[in-house]
N, C-alpha and C positions, 0 to 999 in steps of 0.2 A: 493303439492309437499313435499317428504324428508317424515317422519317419525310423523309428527307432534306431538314433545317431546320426541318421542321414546314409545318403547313399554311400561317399568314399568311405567313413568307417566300415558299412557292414563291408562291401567286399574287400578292404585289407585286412577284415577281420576270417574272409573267407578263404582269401589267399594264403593267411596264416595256418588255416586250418591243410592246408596243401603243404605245410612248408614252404609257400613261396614269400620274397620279400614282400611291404606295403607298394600302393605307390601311391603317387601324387594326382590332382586335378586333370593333370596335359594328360597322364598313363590313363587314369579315369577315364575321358570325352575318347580313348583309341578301343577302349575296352567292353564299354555299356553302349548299346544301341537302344535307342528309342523304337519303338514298332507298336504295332497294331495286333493285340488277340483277342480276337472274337470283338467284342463291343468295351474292349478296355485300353486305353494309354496303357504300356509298360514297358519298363526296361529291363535288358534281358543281358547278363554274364554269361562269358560261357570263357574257361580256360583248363590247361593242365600241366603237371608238375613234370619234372624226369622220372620221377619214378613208376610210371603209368597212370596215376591215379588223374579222375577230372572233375570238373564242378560246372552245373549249370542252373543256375538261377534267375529267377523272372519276378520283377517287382511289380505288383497289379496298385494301383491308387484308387480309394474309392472315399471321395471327402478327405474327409484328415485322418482316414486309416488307411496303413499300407499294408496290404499283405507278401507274404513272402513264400516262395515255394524255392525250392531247391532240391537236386538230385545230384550225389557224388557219390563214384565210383570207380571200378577200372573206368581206363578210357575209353577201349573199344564199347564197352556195356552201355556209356552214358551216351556215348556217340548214337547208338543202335536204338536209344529207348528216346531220343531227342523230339521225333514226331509226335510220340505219343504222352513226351511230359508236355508238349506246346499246347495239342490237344484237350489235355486233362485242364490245365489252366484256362484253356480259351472254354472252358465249360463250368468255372466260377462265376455266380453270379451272386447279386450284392444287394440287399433291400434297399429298398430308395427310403429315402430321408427321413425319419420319424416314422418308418414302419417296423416292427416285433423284428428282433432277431431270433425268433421261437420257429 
């Protein structure tokens, strides 16, 4: 549920996992784009370190749960599977409000 930390912790906490430094709000709004998958808001990371590796992540909102999906790897690999993490995501779908999560 809720945000878990909100958005600039989780990705400096992602970037760390890259070895890359945090950053700030300004580096934030250069880094996260807002978009459209499938029938959902989300914002979607995507970067990579010197040493090949990369990270792309896509934050879906559904009420006051955020989900979070993520794929890190070489870079060329993450580069190459990019359509089909989009895909995978825009194929999440979320009960509406006071229905079974069964």
């Amino acid at each position: 549920a809720g945000e878990a930390g909100g958005e600039l912790a989780n990705v400096n906490r992602w970037l760390g996992q890259l070895n890359l430094p945090p950053t700030d709000a300004a580096g934030l709004a250069s880094m996260a784009k807002s978009t459209r998958i499938g029938h959902h808001d989300a914002r979607v990371v995507e970067f990579a370190n010197a040493d090949g590796k990369r990270l792309l992540a896509a934050v879906l909102k559904n009420g006051a749960t955020s989900w979070f999906f993520k794929a890190t790897g070489g870079d060329t690999a993450v580069k190459e599977i990019k359509p089909a993490f989009l895909s995978f995501v825009e194929s999440a779908h979320f009960p509406a409000p006071g229905e079974s999560h069964e």
